[in-house]
C-alpha positions as CSV (number, residue, x, y, z in Angstrom):
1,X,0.0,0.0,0.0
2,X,1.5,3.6,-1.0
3,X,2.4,5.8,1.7
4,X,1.5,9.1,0.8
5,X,3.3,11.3,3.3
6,X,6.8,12.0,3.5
7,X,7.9,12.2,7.2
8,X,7.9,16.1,6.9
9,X,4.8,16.4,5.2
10,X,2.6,16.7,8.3
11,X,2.6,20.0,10.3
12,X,4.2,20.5,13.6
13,X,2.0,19.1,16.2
14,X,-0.1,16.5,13.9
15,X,-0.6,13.0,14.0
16,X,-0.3,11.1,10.7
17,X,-3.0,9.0,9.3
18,X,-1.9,5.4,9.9
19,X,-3.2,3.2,7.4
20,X,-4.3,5.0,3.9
21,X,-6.4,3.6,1.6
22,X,-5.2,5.3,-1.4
23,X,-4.0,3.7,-4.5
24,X,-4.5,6.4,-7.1
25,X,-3.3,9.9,-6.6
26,X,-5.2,13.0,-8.4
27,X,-3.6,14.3,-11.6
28,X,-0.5,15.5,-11.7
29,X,0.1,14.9,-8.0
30,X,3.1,12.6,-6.5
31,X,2.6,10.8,-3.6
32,X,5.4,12.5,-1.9
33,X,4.0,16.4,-2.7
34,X,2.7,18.8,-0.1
35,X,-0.9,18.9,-0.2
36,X,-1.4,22.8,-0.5
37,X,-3.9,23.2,2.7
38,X,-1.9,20.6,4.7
39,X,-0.8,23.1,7.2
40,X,-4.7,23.6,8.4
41,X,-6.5,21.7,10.7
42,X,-10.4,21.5,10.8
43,X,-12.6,20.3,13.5
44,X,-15.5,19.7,11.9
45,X,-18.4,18.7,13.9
46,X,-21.7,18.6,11.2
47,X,-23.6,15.8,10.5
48,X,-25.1,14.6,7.1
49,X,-24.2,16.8,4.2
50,X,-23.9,20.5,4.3
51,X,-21.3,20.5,7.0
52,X,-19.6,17.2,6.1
53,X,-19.4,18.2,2.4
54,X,-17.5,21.4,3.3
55,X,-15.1,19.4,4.9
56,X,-15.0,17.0,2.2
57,X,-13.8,19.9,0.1
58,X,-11.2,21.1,2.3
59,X,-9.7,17.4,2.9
60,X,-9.7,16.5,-0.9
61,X,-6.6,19.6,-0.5
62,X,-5.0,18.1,1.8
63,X,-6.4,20.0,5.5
64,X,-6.1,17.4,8.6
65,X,-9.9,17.1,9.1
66,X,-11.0,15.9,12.9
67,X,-14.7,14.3,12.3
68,X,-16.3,14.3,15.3
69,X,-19.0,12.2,15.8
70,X,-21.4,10.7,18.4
71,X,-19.7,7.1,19.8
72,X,-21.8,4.2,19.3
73,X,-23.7,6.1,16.6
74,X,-21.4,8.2,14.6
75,X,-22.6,10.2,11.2
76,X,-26.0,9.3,9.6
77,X,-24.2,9.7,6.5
78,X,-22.3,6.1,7.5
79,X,-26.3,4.5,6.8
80,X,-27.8,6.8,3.7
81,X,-27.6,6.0,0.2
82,X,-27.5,2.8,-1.5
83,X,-26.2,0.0,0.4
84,X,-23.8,-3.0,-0.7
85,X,-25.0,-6.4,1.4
86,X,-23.8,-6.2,4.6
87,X,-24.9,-2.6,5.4
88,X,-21.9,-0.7,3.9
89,X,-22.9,2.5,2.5
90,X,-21.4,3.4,-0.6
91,X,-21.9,7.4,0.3
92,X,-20.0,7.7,3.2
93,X,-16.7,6.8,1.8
94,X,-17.0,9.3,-0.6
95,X,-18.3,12.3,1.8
96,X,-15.6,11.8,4.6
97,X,-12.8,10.6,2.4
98,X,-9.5,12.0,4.1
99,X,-11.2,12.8,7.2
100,X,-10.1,11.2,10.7
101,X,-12.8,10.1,13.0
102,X,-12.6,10.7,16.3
103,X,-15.8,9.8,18.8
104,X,-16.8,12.3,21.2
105,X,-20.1,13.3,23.1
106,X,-20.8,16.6,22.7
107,X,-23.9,16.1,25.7
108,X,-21.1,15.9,28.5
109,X,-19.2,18.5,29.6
110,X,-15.9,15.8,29.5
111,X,-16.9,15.7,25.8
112,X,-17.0,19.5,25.3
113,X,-13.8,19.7,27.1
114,X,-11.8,17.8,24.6
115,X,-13.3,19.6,21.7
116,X,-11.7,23.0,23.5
117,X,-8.4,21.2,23.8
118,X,-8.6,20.3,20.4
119,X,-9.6,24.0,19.4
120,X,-6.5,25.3,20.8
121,X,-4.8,24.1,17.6
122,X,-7.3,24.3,15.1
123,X,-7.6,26.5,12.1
124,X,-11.2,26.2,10.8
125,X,-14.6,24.8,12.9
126,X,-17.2,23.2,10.5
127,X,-20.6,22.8,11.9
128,X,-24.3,22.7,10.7
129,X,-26.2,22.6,13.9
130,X,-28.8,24.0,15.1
131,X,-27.9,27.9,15.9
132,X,-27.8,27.9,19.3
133,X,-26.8,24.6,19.8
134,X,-22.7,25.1,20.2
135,X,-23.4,27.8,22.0
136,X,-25.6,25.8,24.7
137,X,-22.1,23.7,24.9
138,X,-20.0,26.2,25.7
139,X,-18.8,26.0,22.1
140,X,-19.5,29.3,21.0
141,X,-17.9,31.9,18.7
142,X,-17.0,33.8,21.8
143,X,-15.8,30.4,23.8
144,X,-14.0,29.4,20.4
145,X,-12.4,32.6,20.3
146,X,-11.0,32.9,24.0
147,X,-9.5,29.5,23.3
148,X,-7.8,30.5,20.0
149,X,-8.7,34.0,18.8
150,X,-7.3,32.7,15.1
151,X,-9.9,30.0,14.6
152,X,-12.5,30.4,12.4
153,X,-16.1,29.4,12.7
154,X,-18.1,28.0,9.9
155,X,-21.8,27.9,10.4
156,X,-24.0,25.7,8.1
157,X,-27.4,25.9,8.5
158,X,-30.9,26.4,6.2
159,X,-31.7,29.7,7.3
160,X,-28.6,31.7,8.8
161,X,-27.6,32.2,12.2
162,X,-30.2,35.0,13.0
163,X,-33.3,36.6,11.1
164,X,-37.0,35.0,12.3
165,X,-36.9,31.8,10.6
166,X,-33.1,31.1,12.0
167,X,-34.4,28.6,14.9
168,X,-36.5,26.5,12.1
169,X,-35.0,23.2,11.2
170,X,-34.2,23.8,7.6
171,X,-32.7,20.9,5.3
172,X,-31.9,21.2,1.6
173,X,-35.2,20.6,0.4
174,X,-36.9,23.4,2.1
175,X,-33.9,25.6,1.3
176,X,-33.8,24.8,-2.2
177,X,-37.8,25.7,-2.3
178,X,-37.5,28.6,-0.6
179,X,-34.2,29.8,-2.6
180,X,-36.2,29.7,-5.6
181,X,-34.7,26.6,-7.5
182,X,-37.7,24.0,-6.5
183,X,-40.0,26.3,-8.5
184,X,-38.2,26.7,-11.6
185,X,-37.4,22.6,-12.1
186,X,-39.5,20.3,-13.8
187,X,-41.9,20.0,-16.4
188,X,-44.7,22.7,-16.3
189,X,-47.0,20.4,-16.6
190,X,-46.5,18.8,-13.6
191,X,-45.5,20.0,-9.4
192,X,-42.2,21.1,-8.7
193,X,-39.4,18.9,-8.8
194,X,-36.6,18.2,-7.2
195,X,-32.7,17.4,-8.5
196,X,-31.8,13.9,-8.3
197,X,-28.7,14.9,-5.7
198,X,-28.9,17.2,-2.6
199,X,-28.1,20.3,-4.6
200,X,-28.7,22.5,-1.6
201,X,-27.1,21.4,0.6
202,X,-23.5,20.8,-1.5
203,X,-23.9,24.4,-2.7
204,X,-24.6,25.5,1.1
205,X,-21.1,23.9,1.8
206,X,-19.2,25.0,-1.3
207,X,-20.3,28.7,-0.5
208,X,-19.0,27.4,3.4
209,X,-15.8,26.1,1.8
210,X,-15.3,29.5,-0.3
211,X,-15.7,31.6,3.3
212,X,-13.2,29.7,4.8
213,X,-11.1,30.3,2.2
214,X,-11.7,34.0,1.9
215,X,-11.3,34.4,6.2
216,X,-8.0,32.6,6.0
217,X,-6.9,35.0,3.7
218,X,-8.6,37.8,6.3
219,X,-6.7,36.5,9.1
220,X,-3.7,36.6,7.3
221,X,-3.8,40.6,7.5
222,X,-5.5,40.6,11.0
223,X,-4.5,37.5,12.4
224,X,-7.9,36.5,13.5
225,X,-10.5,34.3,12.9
226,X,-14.3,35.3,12.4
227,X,-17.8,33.5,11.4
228,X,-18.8,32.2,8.1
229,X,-22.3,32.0,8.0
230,X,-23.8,30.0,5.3
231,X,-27.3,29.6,4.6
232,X,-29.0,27.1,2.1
233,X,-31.7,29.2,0.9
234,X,-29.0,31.8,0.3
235,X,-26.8,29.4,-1.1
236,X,-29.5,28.7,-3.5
237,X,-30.6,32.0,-4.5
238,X,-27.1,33.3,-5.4
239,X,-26.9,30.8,-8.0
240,X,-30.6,32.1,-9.5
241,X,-29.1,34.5,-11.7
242,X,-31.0,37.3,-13.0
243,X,-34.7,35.7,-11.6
244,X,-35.1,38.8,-8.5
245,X,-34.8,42.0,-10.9
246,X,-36.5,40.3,-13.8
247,X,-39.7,40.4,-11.3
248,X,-38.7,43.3,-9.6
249,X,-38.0,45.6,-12.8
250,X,-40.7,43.4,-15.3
251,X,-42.9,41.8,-13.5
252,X,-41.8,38.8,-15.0
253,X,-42.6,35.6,-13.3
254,X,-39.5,32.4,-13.8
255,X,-42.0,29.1,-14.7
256,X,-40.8,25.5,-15.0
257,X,-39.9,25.1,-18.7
258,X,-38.8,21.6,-18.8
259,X,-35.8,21.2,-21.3
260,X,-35.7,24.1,-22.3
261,X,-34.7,27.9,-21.7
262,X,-37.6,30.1,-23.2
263,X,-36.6,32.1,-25.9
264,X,-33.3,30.3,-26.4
265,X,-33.1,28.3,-29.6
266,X,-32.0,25.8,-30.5
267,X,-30.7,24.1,-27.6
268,X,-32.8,20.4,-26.0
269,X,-32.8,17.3,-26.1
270,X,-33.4,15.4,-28.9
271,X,-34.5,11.5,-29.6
272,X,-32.4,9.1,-32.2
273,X,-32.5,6.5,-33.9
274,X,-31.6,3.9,-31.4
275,X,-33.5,5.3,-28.5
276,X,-31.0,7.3,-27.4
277,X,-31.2,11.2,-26.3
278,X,-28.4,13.8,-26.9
279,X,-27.9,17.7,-26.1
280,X,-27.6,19.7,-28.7
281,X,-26.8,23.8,-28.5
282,X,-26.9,26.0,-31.1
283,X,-28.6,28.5,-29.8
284,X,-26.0,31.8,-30.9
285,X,-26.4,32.8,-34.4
286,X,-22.8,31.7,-35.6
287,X,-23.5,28.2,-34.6
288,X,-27.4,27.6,-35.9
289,X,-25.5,28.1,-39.2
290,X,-23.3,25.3,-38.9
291,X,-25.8,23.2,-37.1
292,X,-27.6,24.0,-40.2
293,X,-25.0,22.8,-42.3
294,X,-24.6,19.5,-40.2
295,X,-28.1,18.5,-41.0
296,X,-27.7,19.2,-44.9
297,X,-30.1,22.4,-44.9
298,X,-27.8,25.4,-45.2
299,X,-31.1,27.6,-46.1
300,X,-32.7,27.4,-42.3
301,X,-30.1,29.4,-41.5
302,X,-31.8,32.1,-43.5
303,X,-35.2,31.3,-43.0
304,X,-36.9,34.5,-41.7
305,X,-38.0,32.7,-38.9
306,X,-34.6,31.7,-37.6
307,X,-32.2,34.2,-39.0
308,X,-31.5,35.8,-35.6
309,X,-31.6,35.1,-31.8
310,X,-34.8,36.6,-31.0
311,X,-37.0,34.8,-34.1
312,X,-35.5,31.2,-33.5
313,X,-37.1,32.3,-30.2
314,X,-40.3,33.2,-31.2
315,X,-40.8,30.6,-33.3
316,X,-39.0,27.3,-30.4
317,X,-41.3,24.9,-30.5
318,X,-41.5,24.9,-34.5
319,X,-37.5,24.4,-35.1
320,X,-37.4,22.3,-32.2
321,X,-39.5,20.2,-33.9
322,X,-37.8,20.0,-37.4
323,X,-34.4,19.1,-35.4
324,X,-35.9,16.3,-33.7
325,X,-37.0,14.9,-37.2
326,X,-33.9,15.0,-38.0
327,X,-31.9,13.5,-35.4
328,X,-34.7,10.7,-35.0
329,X,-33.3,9.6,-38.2
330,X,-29.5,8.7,-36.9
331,X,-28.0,6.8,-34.3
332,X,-26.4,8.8,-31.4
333,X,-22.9,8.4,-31.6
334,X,-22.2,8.9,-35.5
335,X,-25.0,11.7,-34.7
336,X,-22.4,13.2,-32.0
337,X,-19.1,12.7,-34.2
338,X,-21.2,14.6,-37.2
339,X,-21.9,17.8,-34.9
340,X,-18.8,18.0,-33.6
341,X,-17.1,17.7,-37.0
342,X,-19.4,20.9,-37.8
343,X,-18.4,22.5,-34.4
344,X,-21.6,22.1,-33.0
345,X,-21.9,21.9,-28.6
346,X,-23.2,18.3,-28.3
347,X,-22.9,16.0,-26.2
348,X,-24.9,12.5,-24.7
349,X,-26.5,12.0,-21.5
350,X,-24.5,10.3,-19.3
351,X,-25.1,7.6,-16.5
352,X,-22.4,6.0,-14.4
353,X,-22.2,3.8,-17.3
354,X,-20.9,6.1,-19.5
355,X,-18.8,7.9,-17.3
356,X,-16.9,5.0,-15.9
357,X,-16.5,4.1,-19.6
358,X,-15.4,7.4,-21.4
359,X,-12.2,8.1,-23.1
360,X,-12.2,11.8,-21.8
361,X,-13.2,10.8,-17.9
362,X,-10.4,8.0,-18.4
363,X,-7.4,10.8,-19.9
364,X,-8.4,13.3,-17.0
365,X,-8.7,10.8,-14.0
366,X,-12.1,12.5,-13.4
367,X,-13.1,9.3,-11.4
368,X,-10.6,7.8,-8.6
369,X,-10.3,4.1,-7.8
370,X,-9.3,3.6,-3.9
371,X,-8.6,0.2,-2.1
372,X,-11.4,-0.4,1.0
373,X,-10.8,-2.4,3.6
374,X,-13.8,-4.2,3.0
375,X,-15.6,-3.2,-0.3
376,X,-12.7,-3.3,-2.4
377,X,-11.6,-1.3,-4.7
378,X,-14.2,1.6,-4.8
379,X,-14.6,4.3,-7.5
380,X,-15.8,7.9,-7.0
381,X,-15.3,11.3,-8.2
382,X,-11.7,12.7,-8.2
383,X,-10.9,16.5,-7.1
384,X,-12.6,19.1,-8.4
385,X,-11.1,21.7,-9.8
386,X,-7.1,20.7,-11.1
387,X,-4.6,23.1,-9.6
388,X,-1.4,23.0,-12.1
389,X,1.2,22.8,-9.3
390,X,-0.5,22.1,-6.0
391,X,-3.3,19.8,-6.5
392,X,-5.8,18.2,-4.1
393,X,-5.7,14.3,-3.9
394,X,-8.0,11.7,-2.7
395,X,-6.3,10.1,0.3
396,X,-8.4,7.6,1.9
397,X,-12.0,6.6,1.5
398,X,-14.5,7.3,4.7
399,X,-12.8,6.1,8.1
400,X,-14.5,3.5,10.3
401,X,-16.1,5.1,13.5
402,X,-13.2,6.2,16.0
403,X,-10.9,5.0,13.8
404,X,-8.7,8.0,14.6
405,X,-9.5,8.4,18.9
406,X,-5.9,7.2,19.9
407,X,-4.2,8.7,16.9
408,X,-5.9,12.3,17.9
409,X,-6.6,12.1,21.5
410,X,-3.1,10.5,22.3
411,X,-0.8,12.4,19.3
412,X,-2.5,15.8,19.0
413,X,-3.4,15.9,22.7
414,X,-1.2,13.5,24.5
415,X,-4.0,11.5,26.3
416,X,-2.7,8.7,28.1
417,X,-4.1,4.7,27.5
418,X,-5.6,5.2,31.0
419,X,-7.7,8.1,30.7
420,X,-8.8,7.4,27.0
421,X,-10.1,4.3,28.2
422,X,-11.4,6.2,31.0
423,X,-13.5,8.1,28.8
424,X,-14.5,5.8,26.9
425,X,-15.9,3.5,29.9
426,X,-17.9,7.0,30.8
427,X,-19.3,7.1,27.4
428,X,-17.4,10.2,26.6
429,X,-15.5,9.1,23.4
């Protein structure tokens, strides 16, 4: 098995993952390179997904991220998603990749005490309770601060840490509803629908990720730490582009449009020959031509009602409809290889399938295969994005519960046998 730490690769002061799982780095990585975050530790103390994925984020470059998590129960992440026999789910491995797991109960004040210990030498706190809730444990900006005035919080949550709906329990869905996105998705002929991942909540923690980011930099010139607050409605709603002034300045209304932007043309999904769907966008004037040429009818291009932007517009529905007839007619692939000869945006629908099958996927090591102690090898999704001299890298898949207690509590803060087993006779860890 690789090691992929060089004895002076890890900080001052932290403990070295003991067995990784790795057996593919990222792209253009060696296993002997400095990770470019590996001088940060995060504590991070969420459950499920908003909090966890931020520290997903900020593991995949290379931070020491403490999990902490409830002993005897640990995330609810370790149970969700689809599960191999035997109970193994095949999400947590990818959410808490390079992350150490350390069991501790936040409900006793031993607990709480261990957490400040650890705080002492922490760079970033992750957490999506509750507001209120680290604060009823002592754990509070203010606490966090007198500890180590450099660390900096980061608050997940689906409404923000104050305003009249802040105490509400908020998860993604009702975030991405209120945010705006729920009501734009789907087919207008039917309710709103949702994506088929947890889009809220992974934006709610990318945004998270990006304040971290932007109060390291902070403290770099003050030399102290401060509160990201991330919300998932707001989260959401940044994303929504120009939806608030269109309403605001023209009364104009966003409605569920299916597979299609109104008023932009050509650019759906269309049927072939073998049953197959692919994406085709041609929608700016330069490129209807030569989507006009790939189909053998250079005089659409000229054809008053889709000479320019705004009539291919006006008249959607009727081109849409001559371009299906036309791809219907051909097979996918030589379909694909055709459009992009005529440097036409196209591209198929992908499935896992496809993706664990494509040449491009393959060339760019978009997906990651890592060796699991008990499922095997296991593929997921490599870093995102590539950094040409320091990029992140997968480490290990998702620890087993505790897997780290002696490694942090004794290494990080020099607990002896006797009290860790101490504590965890008391339930503590």
């Amino acid at each position: 098995m690789t090691d992929w730490r060089m004895e002076n690769d890890v900080p001052a002061g932290r403990a070295q993952h003991p067995d990784p799982q790795t057996i593919v780095e990222a792209p253009g990585s060696s296993g002997t390179s400095r990770l470019p975050l590996a001088d940060l530790r995060v504590l991070e103390m969420g459950v499920l997904l908003a909090g966890p994925f931020c520290g997903q984020l900020l593991a995949d470059f290379g931070a020491e991220v403490i999990k902490i998590e409830q002993p005897g129960v640990g995330d609810p992440m370790r149970e969700w998603g689809r599960e191999r026999s035997g109970g193994k789910s095949l999400w947590w491995p990818v959410v808490a990749r390079g992350k150490k797991s350390v069991t501790v109960n936040l409900r006793k004040p031993e607990g709480q005490e261990i957490v400040r210990r650890l705080i002492a030498s922490t760079d970033v706190v992750v957490e999506n309770f509750r507001p209120g809730t680290l604060e009823r444990w002592g754990l509070g900006f203010d606490d966090i601060s007198a500890i180590n005035p450099r660390t900096i919080l980061v608050r997940v949550t689906g409404y923000g840490q104050d305003g009249p709906y802040s105490s509400q329990p908020g998860y993604g869905s009702v975030g991405e509803a209120m945010g705006g996105l729920r009501y734009v998705v789907g087919d207008p002929s039917t309710p709103p629908s949702r994506m088929g991942i947890s889009i809220g909540d992974t934006l709610a923690a990318t945004f998270a990720c990006l304040g971290a980011m932007v109060a390291l930099h902070s403290r770099e010139r003050t030399g102290r730490g401060q509160v990201v607050d991330s919300a998932i409605y707001e989260a959401v709603l940044a994303v929504m582009e120009s939806l608030i002034p269109e309403y605001a300045i023209t009364g104009y209304v966003r409605e569920r449009t299916g597979a299609i932007l109104p008023n932009v043309a050509p650019s759906n999904v269309y049927p072939t020959a073998d049953g197959q769907m692919i994406i085709i966008a041609a929608n700016q004037d330069t490129v209807w031509r030569r989507l006009a040429e790939a189909m053998g009818r250079p005089e659409l291009a000229d054809d008053p009602r889709f000479h320019t932007h705004t009539t291919r517009g006006q008249y959607q529905a009727e081109l849409d409809g001559i371009i299906s007839s036309w791809t219907a007619t051909h097979e996918a692939e030589p379909l694909r290889s055709n459009l992009v000869e005529h440097g036409v945006p196209t591209g198929r629908i992908y499935r896992a399938p496809e993706m664990l099958t494509d040449p491009h996927f393959a060339a760019r090591e978009a997906i990651v295969k890592l060796l699991h102690p008990e499922l095997g090898e296991f593929p997921m999704q490599n870093v995102a994005p590539k950094l040409s001299e320091t990029p992140g890298r997968v480490r290990w898949a998702g620890p087993a519960l505790g897997e780290h207690n002696a490694e942090v509590l004794g290494g990080v803060l020099q607990t002896s046998l006797e009290e860790m087993e101490a504590l965890r006779a008391s339930g503590v860890c």
